[in-house]
N, C-alpha and C positions, 0 to 999 in steps of 0.2 A: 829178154825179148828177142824173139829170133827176128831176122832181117824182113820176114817175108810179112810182118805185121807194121812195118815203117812205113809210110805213107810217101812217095817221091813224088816230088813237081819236075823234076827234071832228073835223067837217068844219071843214077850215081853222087847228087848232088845233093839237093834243098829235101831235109823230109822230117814231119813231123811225127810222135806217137800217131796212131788212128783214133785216140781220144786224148783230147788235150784238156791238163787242170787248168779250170779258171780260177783265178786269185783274188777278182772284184770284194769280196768280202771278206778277204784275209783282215785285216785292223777289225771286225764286227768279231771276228771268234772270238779276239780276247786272250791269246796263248800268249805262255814264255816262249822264248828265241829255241828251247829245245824240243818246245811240243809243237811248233811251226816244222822244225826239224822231222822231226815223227812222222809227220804227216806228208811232210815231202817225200821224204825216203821211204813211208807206203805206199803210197804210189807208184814212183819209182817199181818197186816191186812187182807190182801190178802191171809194169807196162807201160805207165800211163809217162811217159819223159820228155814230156813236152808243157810248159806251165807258159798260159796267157797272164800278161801286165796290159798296163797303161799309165802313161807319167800319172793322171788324176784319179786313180783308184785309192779308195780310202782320203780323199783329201791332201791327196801328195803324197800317204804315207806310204802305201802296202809294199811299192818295191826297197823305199830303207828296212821294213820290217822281213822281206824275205830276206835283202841280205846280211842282215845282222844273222840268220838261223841257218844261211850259207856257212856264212865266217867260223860257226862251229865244228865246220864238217868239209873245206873246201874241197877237197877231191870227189866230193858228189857233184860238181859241175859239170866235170867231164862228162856223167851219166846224162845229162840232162840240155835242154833244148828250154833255149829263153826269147820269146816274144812280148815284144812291148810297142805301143803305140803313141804315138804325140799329134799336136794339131789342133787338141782344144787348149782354150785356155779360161780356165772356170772363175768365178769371183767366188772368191774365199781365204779367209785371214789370211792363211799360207801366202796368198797372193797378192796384199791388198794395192797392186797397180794397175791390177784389172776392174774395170770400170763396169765391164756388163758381161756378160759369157761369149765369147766370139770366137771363131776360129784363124788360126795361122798357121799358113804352109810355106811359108820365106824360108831361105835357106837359112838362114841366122837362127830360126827359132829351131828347125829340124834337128839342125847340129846342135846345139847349148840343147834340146831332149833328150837327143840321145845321149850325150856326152854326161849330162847329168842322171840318165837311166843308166849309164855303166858304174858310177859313183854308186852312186845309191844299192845298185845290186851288188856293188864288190866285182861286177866279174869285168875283162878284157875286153868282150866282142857280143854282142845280140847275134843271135842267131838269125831274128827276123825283127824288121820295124815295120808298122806299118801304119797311114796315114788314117786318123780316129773318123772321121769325117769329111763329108765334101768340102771343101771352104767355095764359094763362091768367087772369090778374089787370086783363087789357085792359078799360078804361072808355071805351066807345066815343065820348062826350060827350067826355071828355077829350081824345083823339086827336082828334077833330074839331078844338075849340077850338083844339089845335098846329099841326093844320097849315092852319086860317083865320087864324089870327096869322101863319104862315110867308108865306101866298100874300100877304095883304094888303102883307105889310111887301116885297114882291119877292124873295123869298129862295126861295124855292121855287114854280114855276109849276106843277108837277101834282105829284099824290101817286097812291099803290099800296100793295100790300104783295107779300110772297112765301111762298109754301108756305101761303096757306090753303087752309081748307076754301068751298063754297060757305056754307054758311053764317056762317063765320065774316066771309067776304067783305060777304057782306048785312050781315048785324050792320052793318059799318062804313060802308058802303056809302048805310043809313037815314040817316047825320048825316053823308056829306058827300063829294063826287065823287072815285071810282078811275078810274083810267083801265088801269090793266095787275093781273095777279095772274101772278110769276114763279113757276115752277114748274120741277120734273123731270121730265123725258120724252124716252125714247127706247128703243132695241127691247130692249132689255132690264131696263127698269122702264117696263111702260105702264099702270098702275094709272088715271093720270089721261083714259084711256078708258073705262073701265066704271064708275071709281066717282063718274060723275056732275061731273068737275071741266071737263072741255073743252065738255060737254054746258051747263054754268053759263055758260062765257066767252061761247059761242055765243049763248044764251038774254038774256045782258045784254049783245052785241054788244062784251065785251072783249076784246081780242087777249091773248095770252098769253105774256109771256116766259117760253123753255126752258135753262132750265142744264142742263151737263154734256148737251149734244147728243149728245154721243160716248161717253156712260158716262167720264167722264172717263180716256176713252182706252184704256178698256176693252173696246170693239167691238172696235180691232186689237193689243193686248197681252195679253189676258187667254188662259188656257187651257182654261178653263170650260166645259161642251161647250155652255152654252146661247150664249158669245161666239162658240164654232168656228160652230156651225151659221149664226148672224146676218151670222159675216165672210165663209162663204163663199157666203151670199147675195146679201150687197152687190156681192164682186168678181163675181157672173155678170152680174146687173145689170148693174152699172158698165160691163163689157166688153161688152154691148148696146147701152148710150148712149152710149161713148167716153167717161166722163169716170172720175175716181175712187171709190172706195168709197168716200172723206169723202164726197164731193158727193152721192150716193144716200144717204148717213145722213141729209144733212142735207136730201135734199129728199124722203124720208120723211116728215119732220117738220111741209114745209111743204106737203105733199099734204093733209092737214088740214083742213077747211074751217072749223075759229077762227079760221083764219091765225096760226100761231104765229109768233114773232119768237125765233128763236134767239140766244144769247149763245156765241160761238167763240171760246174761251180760249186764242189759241194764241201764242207771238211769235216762229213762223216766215209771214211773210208769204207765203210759196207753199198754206200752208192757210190763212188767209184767203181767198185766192182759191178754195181747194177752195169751200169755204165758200158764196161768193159765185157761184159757177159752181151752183148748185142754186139760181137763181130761173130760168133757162134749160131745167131738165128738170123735167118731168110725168110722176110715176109713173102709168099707170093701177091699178084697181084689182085688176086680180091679183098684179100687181106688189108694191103695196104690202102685200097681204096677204101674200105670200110673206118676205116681210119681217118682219112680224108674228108668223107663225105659226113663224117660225124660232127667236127668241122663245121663242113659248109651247113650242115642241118637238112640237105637235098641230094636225089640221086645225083650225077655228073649228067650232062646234058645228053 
């Protein structure tokens, strides 16, 4: 991957692929530790060297199971770019001290995540952490203080969060540097256009990582009439650019001027490539509103 495809939040510094693998579903494929391999190091190839976590993906498991498929191959870490999240804390056997599903942003839990996301993945340092949710009970001094204790100690070089609000984002933002806020977006939840959130990322020059690009999979499975109308916008599309309706989902997205950074959850590597095949096409903007407003079911006002 040449340089000019790395996506920077600060010059010279924090930068993710411009498509990042999500791992959410890695324990559901079902591989040995060398076909997890396989599939990392496709990617990789692709471009794509940036892979999203979270402590509770798969039920605790997905980040032991990547790095068990690391431990194969260690000098593929160097290649690569590792983000993980912490902050919820779900009830489930792995956990059974957890009473009800709640969130925790104390400096005690951030550190014991992450310290146990570097365990679990085998490697030295996260690339990026970022906080899974808003907590309500968040002390924003607190969070600071964890992850200036994380950055100092090498254990974490940038931090973020996901699913805030602009504001909430500030709040954290006063005591101490974000570099990304993940979020939901795509044509069928575009909330994050009007209510002020991509208008924030812009305004504080943050790129935005997007989950569930695809409606998790919902643009081409759902029966919905608001899915029907969106899928067969994509395929007119698509069949005007030569490429697929992933690739117009996904370069909808990145028509955008926050410059979003998609996360592509998928572990057939031919949608990777969809994926990655959408930094090569430019919607204009009828296009993309056609898109939009398929969506909304109405012209724009």
């Amino acid at each position: 991957m040449t340089e000019s495809m790395h996506v920077p939040a600060s010059p010279g510094q924090y930068a993710l692929s411009p498509i990042v693998a999500g791992v959410w579903r890695l324990a559901d494929w079902t591989w040995s530790a060398a076909e997890r391999l396989t599939w990392m190091e496709g990617c990789l190839d692709l471009g794509v060297t940036s892979f999203d976590h979270a402590d509770i993906y798969g039920g605790y498991r997905v980040e032991e199971l990547f790095g068990e498929a690391l431990a194969l191959s260690p000098s593929v870490r160097q290649r690569m770019q590792l983000v993980s999240k912490c902050g919820i804390r779900l009830r489930h056997p792995a956990r059974p001290a957890h009473r009800i599903k709640h969130y925790d942003s104390s400096a005690l839990h951030i550190i014991a995540s992450a310290e146990e996301s570097l365990r679990l993945l085998g490697t030295d340092y996260l690339d990026v952490l970022l906080l899974h949710r808003p907590d309500p009970l968040m002390d924003a001094d607190e969070v600071a203080r964890a992850f200036d204790e994380l950055r100092t100690s090498g254990k974490v070089r940038y931090f973020g969060v996901s699913n805030f609000t602009p504001a909430q984002f500030d709040l954290l933002q006063s005591r101490t540097p974000l570099v990304t806020n993940q979020i939901e977006l795509h044509p069928l939840h575009r909330t994050p256009l009007t209510d002020g959130t991509l208008d924030h990322c812009q305004r504080r020059r943050i790129r935005p990582m997007i989950w569930s690009p695809l409606a998790g999979g919902k643009l081409f499975t759902s029966e919905d009439v608001a899915a029907r109308r969106v899928r067969g916008m994509l395929q007119q599309i698509a069949t005007g650019h030569g490429v697929s309706a992933a690739t117009i989902a996904f370069a909808w997205l990145l028509r955008h001027p926050s410059r979003p950074i998609p996360v592509a959850g998928s572990g057939r590597l031919e949608a990777m490539r969809e994926a990655v095949a959408a930094l090569t096409v430019r919607l204009d903007a009828q296009e993309w509103t056609e898109i939009y407003t398929a969506g909304m079911g109405m012209d724009v006002a």
